[in-house]
N, C-alpha and C positions, 0 to 999 in steps of 0.2 A: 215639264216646267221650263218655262223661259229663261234664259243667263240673263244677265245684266251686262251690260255694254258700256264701255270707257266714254261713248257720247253723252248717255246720262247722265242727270245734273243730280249734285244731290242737293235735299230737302236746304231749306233755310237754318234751322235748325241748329244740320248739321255741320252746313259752313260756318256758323258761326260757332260752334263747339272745335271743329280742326283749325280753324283760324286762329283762335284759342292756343291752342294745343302749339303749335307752328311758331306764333310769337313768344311761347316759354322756350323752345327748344333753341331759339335765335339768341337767348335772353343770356340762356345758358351756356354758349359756343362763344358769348362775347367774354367766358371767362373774369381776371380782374381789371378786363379793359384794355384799350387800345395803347394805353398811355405805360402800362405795367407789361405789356406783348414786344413792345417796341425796345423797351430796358431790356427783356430776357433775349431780346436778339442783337442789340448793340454790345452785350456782353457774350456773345458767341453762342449761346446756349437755347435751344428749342422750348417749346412751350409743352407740355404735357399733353394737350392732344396731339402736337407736330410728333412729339415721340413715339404715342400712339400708333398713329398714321405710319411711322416707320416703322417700326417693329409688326404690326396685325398685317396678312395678308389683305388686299384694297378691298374694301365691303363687308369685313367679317366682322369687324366690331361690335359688340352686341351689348348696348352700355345699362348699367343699375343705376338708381339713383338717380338720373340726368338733373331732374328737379330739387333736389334737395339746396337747402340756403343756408348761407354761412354769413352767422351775426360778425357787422364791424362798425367803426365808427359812424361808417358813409350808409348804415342799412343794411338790408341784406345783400348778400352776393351771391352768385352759384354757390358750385358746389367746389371746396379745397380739394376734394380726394374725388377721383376720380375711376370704376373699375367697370369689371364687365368682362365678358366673355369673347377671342378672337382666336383665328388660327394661324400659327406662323408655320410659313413651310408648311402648310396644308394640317397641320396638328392644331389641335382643339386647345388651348391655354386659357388660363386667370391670367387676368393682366390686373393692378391697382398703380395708379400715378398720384403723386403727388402734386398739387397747382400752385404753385411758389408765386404765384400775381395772385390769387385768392388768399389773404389770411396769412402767407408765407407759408403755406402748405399743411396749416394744421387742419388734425386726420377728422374732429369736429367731435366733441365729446357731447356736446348740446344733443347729439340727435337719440332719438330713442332708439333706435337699433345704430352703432358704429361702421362706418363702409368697409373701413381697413386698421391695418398698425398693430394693434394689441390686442389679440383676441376680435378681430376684424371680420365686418358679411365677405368679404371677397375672399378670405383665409378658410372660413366656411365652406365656399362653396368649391375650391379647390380640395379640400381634405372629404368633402361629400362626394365628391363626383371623382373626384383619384383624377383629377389633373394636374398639370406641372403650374405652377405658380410665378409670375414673376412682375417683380417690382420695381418701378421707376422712382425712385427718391430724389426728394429734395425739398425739405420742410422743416420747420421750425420744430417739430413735435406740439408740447401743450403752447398755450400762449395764454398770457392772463386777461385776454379779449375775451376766452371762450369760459375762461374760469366765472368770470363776471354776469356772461349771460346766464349760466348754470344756476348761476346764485349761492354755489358753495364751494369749497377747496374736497374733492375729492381724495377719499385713501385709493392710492396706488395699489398698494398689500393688498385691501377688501377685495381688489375686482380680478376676476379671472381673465388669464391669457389665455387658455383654450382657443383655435389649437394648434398655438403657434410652435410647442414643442412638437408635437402630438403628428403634424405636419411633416417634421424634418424627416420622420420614418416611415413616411408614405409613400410622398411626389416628390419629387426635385424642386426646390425653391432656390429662384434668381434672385439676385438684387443688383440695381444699378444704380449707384450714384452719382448726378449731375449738376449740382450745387451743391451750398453750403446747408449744412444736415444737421442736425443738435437733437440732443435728448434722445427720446423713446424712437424716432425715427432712423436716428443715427443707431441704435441699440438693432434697430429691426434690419438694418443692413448686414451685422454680424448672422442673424439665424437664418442661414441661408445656406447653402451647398456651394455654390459661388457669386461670388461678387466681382464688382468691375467698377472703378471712379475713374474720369473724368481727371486729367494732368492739370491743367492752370483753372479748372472751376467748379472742380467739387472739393470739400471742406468736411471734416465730421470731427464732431467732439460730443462728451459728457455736458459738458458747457462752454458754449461758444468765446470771443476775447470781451465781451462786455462785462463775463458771469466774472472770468477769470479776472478782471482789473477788479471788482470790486469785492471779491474774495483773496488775493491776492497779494495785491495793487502791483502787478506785471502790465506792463502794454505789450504786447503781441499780435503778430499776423495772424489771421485767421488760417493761412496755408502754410506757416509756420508752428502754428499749434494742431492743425489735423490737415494737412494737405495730402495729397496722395504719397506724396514722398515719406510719409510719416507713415502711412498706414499699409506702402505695400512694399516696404523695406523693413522698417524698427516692428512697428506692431504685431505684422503680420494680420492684422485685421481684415482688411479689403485681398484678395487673391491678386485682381490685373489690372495695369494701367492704362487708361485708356486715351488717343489723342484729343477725341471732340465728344460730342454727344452720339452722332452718327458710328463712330468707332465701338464706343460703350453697347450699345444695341448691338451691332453687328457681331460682338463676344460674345455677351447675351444670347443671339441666335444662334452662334456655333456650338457653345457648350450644349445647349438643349435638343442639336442632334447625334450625339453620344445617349443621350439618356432614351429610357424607358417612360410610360404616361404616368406609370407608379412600381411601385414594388410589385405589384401582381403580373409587372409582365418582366418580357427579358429587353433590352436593348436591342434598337432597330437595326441588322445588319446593309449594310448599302454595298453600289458596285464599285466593283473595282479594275484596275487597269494594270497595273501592276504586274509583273510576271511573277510566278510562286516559283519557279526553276531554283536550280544554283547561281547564287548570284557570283559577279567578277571580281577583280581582285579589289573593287575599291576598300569593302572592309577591310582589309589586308595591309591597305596602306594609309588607312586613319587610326591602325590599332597600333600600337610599338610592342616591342616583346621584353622592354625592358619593362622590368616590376616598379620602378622608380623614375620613368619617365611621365610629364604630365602631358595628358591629352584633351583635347573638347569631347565629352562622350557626347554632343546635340548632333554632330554629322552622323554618328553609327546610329541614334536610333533613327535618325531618318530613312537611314540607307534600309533597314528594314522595315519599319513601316510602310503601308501603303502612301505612296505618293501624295505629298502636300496634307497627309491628315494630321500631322503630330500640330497639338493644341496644346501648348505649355498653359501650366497655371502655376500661379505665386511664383513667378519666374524670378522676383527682387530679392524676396524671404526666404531663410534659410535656406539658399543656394548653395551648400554643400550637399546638398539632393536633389533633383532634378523630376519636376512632377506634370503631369498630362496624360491628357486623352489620346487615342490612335485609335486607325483599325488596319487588322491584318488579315489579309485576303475578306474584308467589309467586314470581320468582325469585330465590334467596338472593345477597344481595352484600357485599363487604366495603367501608362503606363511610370514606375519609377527609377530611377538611375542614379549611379553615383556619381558625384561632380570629383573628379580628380583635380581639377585646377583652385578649390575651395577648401581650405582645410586635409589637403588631398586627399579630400572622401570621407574623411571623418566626418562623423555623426556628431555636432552640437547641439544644444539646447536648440535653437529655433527650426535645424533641418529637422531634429526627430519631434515635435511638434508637428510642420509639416507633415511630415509622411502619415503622420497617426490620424490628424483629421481627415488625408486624401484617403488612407486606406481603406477605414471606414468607412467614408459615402461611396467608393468603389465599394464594399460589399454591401450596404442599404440597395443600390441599383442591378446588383447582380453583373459589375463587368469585372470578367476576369486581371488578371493582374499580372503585367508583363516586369520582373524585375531585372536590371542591370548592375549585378555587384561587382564591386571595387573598391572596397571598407577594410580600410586598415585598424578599424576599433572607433568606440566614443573617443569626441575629442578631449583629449590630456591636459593639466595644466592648472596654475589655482584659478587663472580667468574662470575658465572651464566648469570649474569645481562650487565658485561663488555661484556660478548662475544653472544650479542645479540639475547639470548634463543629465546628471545620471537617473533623477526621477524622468525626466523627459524622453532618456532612452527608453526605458523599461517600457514607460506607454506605447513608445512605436514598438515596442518587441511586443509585448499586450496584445495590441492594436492587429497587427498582421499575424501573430497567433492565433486568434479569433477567427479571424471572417471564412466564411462558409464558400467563399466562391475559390477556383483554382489559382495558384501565385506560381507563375513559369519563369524560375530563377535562371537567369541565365549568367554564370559565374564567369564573366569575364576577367578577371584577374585576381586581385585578395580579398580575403576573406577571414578575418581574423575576430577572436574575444567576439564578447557576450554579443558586441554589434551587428554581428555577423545572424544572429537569430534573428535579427530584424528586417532580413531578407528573403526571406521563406519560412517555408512550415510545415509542419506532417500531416496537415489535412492528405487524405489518401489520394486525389484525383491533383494535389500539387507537384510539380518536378523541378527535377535539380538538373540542369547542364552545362558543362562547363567548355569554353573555349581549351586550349591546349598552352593559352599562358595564363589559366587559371593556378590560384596558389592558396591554400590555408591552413588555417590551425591556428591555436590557441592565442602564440601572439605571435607575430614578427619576427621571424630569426634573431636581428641583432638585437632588438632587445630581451626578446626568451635566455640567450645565453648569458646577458649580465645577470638577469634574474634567477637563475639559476644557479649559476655559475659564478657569480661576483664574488664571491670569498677565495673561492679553488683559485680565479683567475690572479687576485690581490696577492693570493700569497706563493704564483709560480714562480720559477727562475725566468720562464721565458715566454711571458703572459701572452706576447703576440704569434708565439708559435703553438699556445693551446689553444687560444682561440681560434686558428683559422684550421689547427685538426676538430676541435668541437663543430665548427662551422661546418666541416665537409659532412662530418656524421652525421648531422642534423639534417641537411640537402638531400640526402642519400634517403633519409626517411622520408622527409616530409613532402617526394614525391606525389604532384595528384595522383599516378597511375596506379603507386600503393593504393590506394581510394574506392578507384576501378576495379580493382581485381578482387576487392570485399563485398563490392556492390554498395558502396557507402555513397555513390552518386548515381545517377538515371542514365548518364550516360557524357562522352566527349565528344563532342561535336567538331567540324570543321565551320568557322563563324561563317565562309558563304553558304552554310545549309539551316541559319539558324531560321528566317524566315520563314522557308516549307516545315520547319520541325514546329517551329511556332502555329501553323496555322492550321497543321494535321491536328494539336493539341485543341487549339479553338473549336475545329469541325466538331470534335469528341464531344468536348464538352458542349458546344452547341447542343448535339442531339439528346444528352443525355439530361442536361436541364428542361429543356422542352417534353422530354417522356415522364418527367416529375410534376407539369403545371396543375395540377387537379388540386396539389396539396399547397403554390406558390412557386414562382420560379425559385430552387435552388441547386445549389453544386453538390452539395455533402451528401452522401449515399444514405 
């Protein structure tokens, strides 16, 4: 049988059916027009295909929908929401964008099947097909354009979100916001694994400053009522900030090469460069030996991580914890640390928040868990106390009690009260090692001895010569090497060996999740 050849003409017919076809798709790419492309870029900010185009490797787009039409004053317009299937960095992803020049990016309730947002075709096809998900926001949510064409005020309650919970325990879901975002859209930026907005142009609220004047009667900035500084500081909402739109993607694609396509697999290991040997003295001279000196612990875990990988996340919020991706000798880990210059380490309400939501999507993904303590207890105090520390501890202690995958504690200095559980765990394939100015117990020397001791002390002759014989006795106990010699820890380490000990643990557990995948990747025997 004969091929067909590129010279052949096709039928009449047929040209005029692709002809057809040709001027829809033109129709479509003109978006909300020239006039509404020009505003999105004299305000800094890319167009939802330009986003597209950045993020999908060149050619792989593979879009739904294209034709779909979005009632407004002016008639129809394309299509507000935007999705389809593309590969970044060679990986297969859901993409859905929002079209801020269509509609103001509402997701189009009109249509008989919904593209994205709440229960969305693009949320579908990511949670069918177990790929990672990720979203460019920036949209109005409902608008009462679309309530109008509908012809009726729908119940929110009535209609199912499926399966946008349902999703978080699958794939990894992105969000990125790059405008000003209100409503269910703004709400769809939270259910996500991580997020990332935009410094001077992305905006998110419950209700934007028009709802707010007229329910209020406040005039407000829109970047003063949900600006980034609001949501990746105070809230804690959004994870990282981001410069431009170009920025906001390029976080977007780093975070998504830590991760796995879904929970059915393990985390992509990559190369690395890095020497595993004993490392030099740098850790030695970013550490101090004193118990009560503050230090940056962001140079130590650099120094052991593989080179340029550490990927901080929610760097603004609850930064008396310090939270990110790594990998160690290329295997991806999640790692957490204590901020001694914050609280000196202390655990408040918003860092133990933090850690309980990172800890948990660290174990939804299966990557191990690299901790750096230095937790002198929950933060103290009635501040403290009003903004309910201590429910918020427990969670993080909850939280990483729980999870199934390895937590490789590495006790660089205190370790004290309940808080101290919230840096490991007895899961069997977890360990404990401690540097050599490692220190714990129950609580704090000088204050274990008022608490102990405040009366005896009240009522000496010569309170400051009992206290500093209580105090030697105490030292004399609370020795780590005591510790060691029970086997009540894994082991003491020299800190330039921590990296080969970290990564001989990685290897382990590598193998040993990979000999379990028949049942799902996991850690727990």
């Amino acid at each position: 049988m004969e091929k067909c050849t590129e010279t052949e003409t096709m039928s009449e017919d047929w040209a005029s059916l692709i002809s057809h076809l040709e001027e829809r798709r033109e129709w479509a790419l003109r978006a909300g027009g020239q006039r509404r492309i020009d505003r999105e870029h004299a305000l800094g900010r890319l167009t939802a295909r330009e986003r597209i185009d950045r993020l999908a490797d060149p050619g792989t787009f593979v879009e739904f929908g294209m034709f779909v039409t979005t009632p407004s004053v002016e008639g129809e317009m394309p299509p507000s929401f935007l999705c389809g299937l593309a590969r970044v960095d060679g990986r297969l992803v859901a993409i859905g964008a929002e079209d801020f020049t269509v509609q103001g990016g509402g997701t189009g309730m009109h249509l008989s099947k919904v593209k994205g947002g709440w229960g969305g075709f693009i949320e579908e096809v990511a949670y069918t097909y177990r790929v990672p998900l990720i979203l460019l926001i920036h949209g109005v949510g409902g608008t009462v354009a679309i309530q109008e064409e509908i012809g009726y005020p729908h119940l929110v309650s009535a209609e199912p979100i499926f399966p946008i919970a349902e999703l978080l325990t699958r794939v990894p879901v992105i969000a990125a916001v790059m405008g000003p975002t209100a409503g269910s859209s703004a709400a769809r930026a939270g259910m996500s694994h991580f997020s990332v907005m935009t410094k001077d142009q992305a905006c998110l609220f419950a209700g934007g400053p028009p709802l707010v004047k007229q329910a209020l009667g406040l005039d407000i900035d829109k970047l003063d009522l949900g600006g980034s500084q609001i949501h990746t500081v105070y809230s804690g909402l959004i994870d990282n900030e981001a410069i431009d739109d170009e920025d906001a993607i390029d976080q977007a694609r780093i975070f998504l090469e830590y991760m796995p396509g879904s929970v059915d697999e393990l985390p992509p290991r990559a190369p690395f460069v890095k020497s595993l040997e004993r490392q030099g003295n740098t850790l030695l001279d970013l550490m101090p030996t004193d118990t009560r000196a503050p230090f940056d612990v962001r140079p130590i875990v650099e120094e052991i991580v593989d080179e340029d990988s550490f990927f901080e996340v929610a760097e603004n919020f609850g930064d008396a914890v310090i939270t990110g991706m790594a990998r160690i000798g290329g295997y991806p880990v999640g790692v957490i640390a204590s901020n001694p210059l914050v609280n000196a380490g202390a655990l408040d309400r918003p860092a133990s928040e933090k850690q309980a939501r990172f800890t948990q999507m660290c174990d939804t993904f299966h990557l191990p868990i690299v901790y750096f303590a230095d937790v002198p207890g929950f933060m103290i105090g009635p501040e403290a106390e009003r903004s309910g520390v201590m429910r918020a501890g427990i969670r993080a202690v909850h939280a990483i009690q729980m999870v199934t995958v390895p937590v490789y504690t590495i006790q660089i200095r205190r370790s004290y009260g309940l808080a101290a559980a919230a840096t490991g765990n007895a899961n069997p394939q977890s360990m404990h090692f401690a540097w050599p100015t490692g220190i714990w117990g129950d609580l704090p020397l000088e204050a274990g001895l008022e608490a102990a001791h405040g009366a005896e002390l009240a009522a000496a002759e010569d309170p400051e010569a009992l206290r500093a014989e209580l105090k030697t006795r105490y030292e004399n106990q609370n020795s780590p090497w005591r510790t060691i010699k029970k086997f009540g820890i894994e082991d003491i380490i020299d800190p330039r060996d921590t990296r080969m000990r970290l990564f001989s643990m990685l290897e382990l557990a590598g193998a040993s999740a990979k000999a379990g995948e028949k049942n799902g990747p996991t850690y727990r025997p």
